[in-house]
PDB file of N, CA, C and O in Angstrom:
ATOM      1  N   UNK A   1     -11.785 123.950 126.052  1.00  0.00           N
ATOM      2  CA  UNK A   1     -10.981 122.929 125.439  1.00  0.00           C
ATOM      3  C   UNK A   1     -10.584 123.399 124.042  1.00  0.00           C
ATOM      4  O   UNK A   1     -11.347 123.898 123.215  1.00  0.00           O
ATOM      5  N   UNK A   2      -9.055 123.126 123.876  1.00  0.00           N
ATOM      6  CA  UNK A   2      -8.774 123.713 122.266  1.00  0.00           C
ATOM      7  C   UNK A   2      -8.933 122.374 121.846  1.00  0.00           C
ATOM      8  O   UNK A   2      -9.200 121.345 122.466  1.00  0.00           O
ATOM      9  N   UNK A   3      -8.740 122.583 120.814  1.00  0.00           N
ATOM     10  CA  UNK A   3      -8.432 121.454 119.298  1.00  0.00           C
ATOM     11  C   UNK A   3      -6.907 121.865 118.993  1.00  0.00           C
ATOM     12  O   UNK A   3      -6.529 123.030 119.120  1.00  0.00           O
ATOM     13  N   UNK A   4      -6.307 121.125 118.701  1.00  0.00           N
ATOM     14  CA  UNK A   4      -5.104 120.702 117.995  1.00  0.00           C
ATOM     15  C   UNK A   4      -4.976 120.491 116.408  1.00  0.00           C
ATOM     16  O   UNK A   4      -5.137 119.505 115.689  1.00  0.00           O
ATOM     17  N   UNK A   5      -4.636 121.764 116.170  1.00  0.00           N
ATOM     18  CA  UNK A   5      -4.595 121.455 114.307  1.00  0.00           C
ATOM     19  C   UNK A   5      -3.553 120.976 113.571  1.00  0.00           C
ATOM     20  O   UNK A   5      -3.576 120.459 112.455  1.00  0.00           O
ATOM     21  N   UNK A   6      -2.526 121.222 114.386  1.00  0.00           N
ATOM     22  CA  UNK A   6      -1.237 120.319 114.175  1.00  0.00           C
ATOM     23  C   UNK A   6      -1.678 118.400 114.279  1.00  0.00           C
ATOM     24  O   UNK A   6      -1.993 117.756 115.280  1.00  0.00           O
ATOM     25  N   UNK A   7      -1.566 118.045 113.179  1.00  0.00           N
ATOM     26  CA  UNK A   7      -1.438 116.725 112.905  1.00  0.00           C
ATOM     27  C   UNK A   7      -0.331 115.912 113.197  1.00  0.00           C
ATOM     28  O   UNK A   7       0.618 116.344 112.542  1.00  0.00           O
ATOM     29  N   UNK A   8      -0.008 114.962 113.856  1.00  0.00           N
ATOM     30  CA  UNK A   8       1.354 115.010 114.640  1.00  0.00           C
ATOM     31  C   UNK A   8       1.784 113.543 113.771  1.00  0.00           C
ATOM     32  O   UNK A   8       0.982 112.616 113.650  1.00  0.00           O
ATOM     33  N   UNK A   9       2.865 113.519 113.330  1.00  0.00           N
ATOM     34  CA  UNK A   9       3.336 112.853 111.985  1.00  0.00           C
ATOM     35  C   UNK A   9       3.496 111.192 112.872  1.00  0.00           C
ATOM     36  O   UNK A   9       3.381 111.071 114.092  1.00  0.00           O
ATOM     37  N   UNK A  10       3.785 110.029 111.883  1.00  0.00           N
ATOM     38  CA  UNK A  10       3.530 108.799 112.628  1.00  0.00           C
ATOM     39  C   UNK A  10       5.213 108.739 112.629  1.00  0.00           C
ATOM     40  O   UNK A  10       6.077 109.424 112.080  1.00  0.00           O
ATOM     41  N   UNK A  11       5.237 107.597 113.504  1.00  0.00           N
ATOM     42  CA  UNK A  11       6.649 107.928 114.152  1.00  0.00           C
ATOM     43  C   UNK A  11       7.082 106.234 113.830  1.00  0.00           C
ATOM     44  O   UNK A  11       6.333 105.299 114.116  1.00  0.00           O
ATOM     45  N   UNK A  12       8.249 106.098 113.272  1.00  0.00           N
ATOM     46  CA  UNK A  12       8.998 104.350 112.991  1.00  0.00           C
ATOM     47  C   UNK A  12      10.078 104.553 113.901  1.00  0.00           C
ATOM     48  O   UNK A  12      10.552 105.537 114.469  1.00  0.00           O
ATOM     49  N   UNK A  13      10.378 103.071 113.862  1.00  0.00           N
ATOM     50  CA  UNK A  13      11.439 102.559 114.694  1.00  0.00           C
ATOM     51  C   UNK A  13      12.389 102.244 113.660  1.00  0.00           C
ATOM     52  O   UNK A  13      11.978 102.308 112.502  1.00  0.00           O
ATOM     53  N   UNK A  14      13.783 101.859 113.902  1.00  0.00           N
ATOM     54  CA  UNK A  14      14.954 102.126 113.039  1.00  0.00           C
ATOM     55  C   UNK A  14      14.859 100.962 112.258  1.00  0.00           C
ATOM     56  O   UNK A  14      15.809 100.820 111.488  1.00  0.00           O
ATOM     57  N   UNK A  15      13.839  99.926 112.219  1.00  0.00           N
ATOM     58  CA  UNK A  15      13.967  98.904 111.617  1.00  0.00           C
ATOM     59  C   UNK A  15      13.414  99.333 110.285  1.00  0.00           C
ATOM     60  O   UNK A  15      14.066  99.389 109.243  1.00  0.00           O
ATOM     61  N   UNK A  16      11.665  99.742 110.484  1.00  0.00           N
ATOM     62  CA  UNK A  16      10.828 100.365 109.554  1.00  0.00           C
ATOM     63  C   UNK A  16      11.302 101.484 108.685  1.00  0.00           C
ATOM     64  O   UNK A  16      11.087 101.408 107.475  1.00  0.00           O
ATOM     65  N   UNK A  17      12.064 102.742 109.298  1.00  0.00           N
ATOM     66  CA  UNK A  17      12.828 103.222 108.858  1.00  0.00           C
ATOM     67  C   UNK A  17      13.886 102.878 107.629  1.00  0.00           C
ATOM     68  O   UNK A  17      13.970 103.429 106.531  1.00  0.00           O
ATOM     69  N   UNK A  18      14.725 101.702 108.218  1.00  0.00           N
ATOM     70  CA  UNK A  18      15.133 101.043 106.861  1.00  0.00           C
ATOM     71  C   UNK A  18      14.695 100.336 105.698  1.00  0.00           C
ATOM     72  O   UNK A  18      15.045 100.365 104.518  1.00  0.00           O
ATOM     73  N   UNK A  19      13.886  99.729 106.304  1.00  0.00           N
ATOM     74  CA  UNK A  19      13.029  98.934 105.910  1.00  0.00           C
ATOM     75  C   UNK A  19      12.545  99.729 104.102  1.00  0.00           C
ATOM     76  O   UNK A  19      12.574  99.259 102.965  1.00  0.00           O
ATOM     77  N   UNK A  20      12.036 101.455 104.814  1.00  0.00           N
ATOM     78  CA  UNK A  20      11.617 101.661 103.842  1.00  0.00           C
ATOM     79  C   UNK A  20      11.941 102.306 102.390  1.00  0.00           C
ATOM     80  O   UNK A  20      13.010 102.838 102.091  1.00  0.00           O
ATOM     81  N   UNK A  21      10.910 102.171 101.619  1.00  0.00           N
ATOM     82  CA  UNK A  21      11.728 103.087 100.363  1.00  0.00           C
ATOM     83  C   UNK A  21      11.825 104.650 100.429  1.00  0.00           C
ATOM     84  O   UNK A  21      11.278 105.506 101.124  1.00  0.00           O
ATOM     85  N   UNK A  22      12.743 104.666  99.425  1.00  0.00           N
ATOM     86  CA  UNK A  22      12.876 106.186  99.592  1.00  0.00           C
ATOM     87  C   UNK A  22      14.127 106.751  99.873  1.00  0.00           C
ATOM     88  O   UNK A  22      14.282 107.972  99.887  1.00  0.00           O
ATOM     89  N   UNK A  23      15.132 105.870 100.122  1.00  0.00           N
ATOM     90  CA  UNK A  23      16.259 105.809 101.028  1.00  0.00           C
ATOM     91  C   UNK A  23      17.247 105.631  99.788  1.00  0.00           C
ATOM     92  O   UNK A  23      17.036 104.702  99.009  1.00  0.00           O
ATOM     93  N   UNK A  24      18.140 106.353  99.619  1.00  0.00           N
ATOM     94  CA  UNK A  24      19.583 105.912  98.605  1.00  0.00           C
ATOM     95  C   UNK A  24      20.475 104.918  99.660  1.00  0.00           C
ATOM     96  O   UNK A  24      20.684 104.963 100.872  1.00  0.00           O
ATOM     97  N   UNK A  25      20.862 104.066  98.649  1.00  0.00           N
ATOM     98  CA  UNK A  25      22.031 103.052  99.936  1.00  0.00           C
ATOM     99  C   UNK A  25      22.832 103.884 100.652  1.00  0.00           C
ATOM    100  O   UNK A  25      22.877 103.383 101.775  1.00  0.00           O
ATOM    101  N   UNK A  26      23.584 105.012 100.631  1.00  0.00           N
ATOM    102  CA  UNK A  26      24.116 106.288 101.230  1.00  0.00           C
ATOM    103  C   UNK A  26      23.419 106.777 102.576  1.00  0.00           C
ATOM    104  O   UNK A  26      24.039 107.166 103.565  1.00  0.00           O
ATOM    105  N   UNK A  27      22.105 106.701 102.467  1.00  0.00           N
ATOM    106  CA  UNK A  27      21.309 107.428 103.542  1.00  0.00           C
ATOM    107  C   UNK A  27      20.560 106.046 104.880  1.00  0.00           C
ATOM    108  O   UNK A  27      20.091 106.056 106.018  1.00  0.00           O
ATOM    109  N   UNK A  28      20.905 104.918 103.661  1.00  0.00           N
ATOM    110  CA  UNK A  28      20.303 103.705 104.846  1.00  0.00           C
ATOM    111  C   UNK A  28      21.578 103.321 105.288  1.00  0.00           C
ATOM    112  O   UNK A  28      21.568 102.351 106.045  1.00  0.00           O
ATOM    113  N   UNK A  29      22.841 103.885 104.988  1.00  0.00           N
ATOM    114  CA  UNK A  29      23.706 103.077 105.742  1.00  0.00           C
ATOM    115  C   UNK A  29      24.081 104.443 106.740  1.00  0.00           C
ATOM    116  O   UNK A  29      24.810 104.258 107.714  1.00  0.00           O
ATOM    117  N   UNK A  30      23.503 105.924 106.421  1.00  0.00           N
ATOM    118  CA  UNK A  30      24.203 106.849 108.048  1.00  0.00           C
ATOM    119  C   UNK A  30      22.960 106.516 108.398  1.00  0.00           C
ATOM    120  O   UNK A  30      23.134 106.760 109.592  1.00  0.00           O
ATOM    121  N   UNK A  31      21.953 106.195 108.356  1.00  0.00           N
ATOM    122  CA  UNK A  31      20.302 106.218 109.336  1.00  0.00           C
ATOM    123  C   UNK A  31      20.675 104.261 110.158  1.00  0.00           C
ATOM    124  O   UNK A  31      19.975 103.685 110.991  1.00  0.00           O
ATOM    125  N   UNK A  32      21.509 103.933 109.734  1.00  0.00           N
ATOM    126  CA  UNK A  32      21.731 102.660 110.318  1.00  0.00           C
ATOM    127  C   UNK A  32      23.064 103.011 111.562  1.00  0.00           C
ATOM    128  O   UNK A  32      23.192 102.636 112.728  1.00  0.00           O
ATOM    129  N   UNK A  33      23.940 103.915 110.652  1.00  0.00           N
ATOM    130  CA  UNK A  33      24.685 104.366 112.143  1.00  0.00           C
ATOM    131  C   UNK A  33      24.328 105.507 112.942  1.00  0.00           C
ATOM    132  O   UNK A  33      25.124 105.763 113.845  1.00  0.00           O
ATOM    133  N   UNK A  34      23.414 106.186 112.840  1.00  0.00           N
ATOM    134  CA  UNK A  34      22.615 107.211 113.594  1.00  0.00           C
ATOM    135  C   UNK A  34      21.829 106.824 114.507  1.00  0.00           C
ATOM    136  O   UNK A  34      21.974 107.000 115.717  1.00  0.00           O
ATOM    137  N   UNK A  35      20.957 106.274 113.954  1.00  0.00           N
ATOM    138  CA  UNK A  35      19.388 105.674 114.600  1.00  0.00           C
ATOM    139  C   UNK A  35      19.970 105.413 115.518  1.00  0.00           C
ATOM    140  O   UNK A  35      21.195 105.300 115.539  1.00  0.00           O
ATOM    141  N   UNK A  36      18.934 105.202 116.844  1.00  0.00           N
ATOM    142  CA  UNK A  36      19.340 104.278 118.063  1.00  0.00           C
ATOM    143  C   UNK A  36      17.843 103.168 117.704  1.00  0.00           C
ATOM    144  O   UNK A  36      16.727 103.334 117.212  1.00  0.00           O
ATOM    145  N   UNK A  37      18.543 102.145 118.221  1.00  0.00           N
ATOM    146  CA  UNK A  37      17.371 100.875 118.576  1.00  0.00           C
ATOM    147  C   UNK A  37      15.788 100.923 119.425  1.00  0.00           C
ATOM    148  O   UNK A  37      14.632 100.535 119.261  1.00  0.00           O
ATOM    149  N   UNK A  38      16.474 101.541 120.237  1.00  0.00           N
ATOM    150  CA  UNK A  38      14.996 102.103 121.356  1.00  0.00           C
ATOM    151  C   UNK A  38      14.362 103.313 121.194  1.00  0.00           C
ATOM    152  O   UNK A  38      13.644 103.660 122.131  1.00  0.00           O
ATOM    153  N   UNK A  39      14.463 104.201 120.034  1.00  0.00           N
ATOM    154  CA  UNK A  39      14.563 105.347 120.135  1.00  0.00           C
ATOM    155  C   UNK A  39      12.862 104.891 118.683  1.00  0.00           C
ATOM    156  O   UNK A  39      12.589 103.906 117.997  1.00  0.00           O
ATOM    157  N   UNK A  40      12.279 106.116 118.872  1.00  0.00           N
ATOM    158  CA  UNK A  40      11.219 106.051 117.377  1.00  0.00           C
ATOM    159  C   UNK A  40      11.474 107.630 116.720  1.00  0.00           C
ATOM    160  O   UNK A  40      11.905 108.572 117.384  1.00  0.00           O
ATOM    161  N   UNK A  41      11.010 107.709 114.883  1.00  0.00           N
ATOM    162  CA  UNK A  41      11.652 108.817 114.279  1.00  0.00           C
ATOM    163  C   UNK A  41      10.214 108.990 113.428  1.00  0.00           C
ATOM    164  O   UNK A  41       9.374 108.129 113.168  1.00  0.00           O
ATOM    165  N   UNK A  42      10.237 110.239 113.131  1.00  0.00           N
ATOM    166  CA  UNK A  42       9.617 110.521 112.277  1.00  0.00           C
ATOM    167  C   UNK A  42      10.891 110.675 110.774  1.00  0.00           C
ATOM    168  O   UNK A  42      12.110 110.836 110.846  1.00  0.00           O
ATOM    169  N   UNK A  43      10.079 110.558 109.632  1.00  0.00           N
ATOM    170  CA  UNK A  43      10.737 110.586 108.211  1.00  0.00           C
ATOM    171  C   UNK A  43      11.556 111.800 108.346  1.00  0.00           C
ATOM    172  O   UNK A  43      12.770 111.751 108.146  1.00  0.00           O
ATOM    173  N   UNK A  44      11.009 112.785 108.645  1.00  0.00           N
ATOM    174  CA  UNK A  44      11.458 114.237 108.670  1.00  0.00           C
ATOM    175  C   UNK A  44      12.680 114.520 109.295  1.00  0.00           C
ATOM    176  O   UNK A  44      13.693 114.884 108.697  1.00  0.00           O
ATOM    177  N   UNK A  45      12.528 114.276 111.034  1.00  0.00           N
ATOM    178  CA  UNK A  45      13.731 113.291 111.583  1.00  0.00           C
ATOM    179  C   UNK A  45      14.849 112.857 110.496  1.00  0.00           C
ATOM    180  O   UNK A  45      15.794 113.471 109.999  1.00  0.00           O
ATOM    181  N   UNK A  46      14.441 111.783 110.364  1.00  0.00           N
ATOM    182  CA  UNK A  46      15.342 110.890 109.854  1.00  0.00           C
ATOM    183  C   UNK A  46      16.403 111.688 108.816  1.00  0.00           C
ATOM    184  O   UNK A  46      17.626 111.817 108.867  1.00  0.00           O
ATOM    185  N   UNK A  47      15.119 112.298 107.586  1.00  0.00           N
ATOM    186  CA  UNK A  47      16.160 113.206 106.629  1.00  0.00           C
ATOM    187  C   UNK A  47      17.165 114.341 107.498  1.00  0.00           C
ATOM    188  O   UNK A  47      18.218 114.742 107.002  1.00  0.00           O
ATOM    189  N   UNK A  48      16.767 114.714 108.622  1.00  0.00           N
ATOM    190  CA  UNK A  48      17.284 116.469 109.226  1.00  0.00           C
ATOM    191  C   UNK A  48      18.605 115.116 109.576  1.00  0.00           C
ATOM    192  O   UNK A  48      19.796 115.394 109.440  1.00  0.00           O
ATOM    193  N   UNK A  49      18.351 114.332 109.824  1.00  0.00           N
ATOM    194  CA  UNK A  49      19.526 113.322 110.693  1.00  0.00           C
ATOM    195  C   UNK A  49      20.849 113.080 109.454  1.00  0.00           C
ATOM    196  O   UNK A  49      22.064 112.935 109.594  1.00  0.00           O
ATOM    197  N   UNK A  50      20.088 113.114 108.407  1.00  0.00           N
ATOM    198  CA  UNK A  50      21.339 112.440 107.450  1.00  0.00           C
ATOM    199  C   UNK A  50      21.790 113.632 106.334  1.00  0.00           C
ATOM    200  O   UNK A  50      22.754 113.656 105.570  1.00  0.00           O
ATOM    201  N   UNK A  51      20.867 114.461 106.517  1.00  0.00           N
ATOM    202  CA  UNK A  51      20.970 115.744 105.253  1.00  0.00           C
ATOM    203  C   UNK A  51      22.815 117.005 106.845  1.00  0.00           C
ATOM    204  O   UNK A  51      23.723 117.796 106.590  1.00  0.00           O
ATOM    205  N   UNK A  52      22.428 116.524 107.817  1.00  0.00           N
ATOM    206  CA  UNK A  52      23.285 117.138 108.913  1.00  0.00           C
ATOM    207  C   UNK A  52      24.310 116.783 109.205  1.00  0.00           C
ATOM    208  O   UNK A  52      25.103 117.537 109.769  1.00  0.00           O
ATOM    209  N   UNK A  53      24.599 115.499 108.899  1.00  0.00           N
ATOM    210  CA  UNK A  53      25.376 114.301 109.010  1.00  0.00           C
ATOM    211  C   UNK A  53      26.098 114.378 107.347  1.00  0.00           C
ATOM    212  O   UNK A  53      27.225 113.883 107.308  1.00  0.00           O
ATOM    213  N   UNK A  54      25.704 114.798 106.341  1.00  0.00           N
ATOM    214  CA  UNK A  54      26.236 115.118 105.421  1.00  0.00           C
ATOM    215  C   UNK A  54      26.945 116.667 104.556  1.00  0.00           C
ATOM    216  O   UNK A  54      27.691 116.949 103.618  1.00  0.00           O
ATOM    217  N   UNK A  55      26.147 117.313 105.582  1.00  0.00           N
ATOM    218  CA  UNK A  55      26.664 118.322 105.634  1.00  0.00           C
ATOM    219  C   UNK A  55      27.964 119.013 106.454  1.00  0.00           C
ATOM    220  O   UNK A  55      28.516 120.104 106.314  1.00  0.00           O
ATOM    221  N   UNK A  56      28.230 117.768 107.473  1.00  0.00           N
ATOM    222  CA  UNK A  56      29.062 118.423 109.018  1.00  0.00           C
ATOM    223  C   UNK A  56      30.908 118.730 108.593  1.00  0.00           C
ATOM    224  O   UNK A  56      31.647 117.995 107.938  1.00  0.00           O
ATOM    225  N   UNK A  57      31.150 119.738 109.085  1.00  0.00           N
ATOM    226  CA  UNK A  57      32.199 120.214 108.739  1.00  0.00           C
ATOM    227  C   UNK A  57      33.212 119.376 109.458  1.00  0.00           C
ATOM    228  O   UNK A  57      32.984 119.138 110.644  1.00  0.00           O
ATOM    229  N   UNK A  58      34.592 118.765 108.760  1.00  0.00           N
ATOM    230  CA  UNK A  58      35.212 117.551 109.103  1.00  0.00           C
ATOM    231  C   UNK A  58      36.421 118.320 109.405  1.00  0.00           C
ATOM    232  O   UNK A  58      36.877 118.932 108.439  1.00  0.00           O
ATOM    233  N   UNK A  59      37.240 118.471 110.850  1.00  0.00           N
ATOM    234  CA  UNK A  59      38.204 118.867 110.748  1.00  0.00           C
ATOM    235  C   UNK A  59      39.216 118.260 111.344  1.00  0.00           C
ATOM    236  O   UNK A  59      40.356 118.711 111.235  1.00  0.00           O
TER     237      UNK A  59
END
């Protein structure tokens, strides 16, 4: 039997997500059109979601 040293990060739903701090009004309003409802995110998630979404080439 192994052990698992990877700590596996806690995971929110898009409500908690908003909910929380940390967020510029900029990033709670693309994590409000990103997120799905049924779906759960880790923070990390969430930033790769809006830092990608702000980066995307518009043509």
């Amino acid at each position: 039997m192994t052990k698992s040293t990877a700590k596996e990060e806690p995971r929110f739903t898009k409500v908690q997500l908003l909910r929380g701090r940390g967020w510029s009004s900029r990033e709670r309003e693309q994590l409000a059109a990103l997120l799905k409802d049924e779906e759960s995110y880790t923070v990390q998630q969430a930033k790769r979601l809006t830092q990608t979404f702000t980066n995307r080439r518009v043509e």
